[in-house]
C-alpha positions in Angstrom: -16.8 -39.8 -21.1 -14.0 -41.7 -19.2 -12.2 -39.9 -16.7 -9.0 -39.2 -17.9 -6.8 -40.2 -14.6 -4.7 -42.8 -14.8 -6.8 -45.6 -12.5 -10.2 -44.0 -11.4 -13.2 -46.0 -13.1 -15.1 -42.6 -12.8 -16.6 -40.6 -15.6 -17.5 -36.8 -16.3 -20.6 -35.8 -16.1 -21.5 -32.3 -16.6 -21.8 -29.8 -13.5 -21.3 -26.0 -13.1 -18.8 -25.5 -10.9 -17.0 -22.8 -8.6 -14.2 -21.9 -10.5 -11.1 -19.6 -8.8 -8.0 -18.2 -10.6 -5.5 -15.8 -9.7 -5.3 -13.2 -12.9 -3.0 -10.0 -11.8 -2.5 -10.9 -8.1 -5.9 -10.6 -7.2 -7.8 -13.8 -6.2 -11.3 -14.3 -9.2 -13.8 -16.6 -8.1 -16.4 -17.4 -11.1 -19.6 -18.8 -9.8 -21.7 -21.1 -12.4 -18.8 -22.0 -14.5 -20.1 -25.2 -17.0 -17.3 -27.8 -16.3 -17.0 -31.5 -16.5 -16.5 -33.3 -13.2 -15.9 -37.0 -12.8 -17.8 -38.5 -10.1 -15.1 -40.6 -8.5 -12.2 -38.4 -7.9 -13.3 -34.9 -8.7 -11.3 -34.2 -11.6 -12.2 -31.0 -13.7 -12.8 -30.2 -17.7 -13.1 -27.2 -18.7 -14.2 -26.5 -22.5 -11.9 -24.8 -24.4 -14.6 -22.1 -25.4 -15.4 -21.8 -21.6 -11.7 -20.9 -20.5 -11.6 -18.3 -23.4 -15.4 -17.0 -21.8 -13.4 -16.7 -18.9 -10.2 -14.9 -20.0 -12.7 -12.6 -21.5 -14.4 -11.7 -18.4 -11.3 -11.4 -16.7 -10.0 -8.4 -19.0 -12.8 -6.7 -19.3 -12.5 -5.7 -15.8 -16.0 -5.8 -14.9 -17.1 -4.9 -11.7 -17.8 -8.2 -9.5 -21.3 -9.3 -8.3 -20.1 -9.7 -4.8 -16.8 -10.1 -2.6 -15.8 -12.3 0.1 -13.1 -12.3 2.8 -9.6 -13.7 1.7 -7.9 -16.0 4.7 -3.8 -16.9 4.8 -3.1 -19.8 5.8 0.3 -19.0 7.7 
């Protein structure tokens, strides 16, 4: 598929990605997450099924595989 951004001749192809959201003031980093990624700019799809896979995970409250440090940029 075309990227979508106005101007970049890329187009998606499909990659699992490193996907990081802020849910409840806490910083969620999903590792593995199927996305579509153009290979020009870098811009990201996310299915519709996949961000509700997400929002799922996110309220179940599931313990985390691993955690990492958090750094401020002040």
């Amino acid at each position: 598929m075309v990227c979508t951004i106005n101007g970049c001749p890329g187009e998606y192809e499909e990659q699992k990605i490193m996907h990081m959201v802020r849910y409840h003031g806490q910083i969620i980093v999903v590792d593995h997450v199927p996305a579509e990624v153009c290979s020009v700019c870098g811009d990201v799809l996310l299915k519709p099924d996949t961000v509700k896979r997400i929002e799922k995970l996110l309220k179940q409250a599931v313990c985390p595989a691993s955690a990492v440090p958090l750094y401020e940029f002040a």
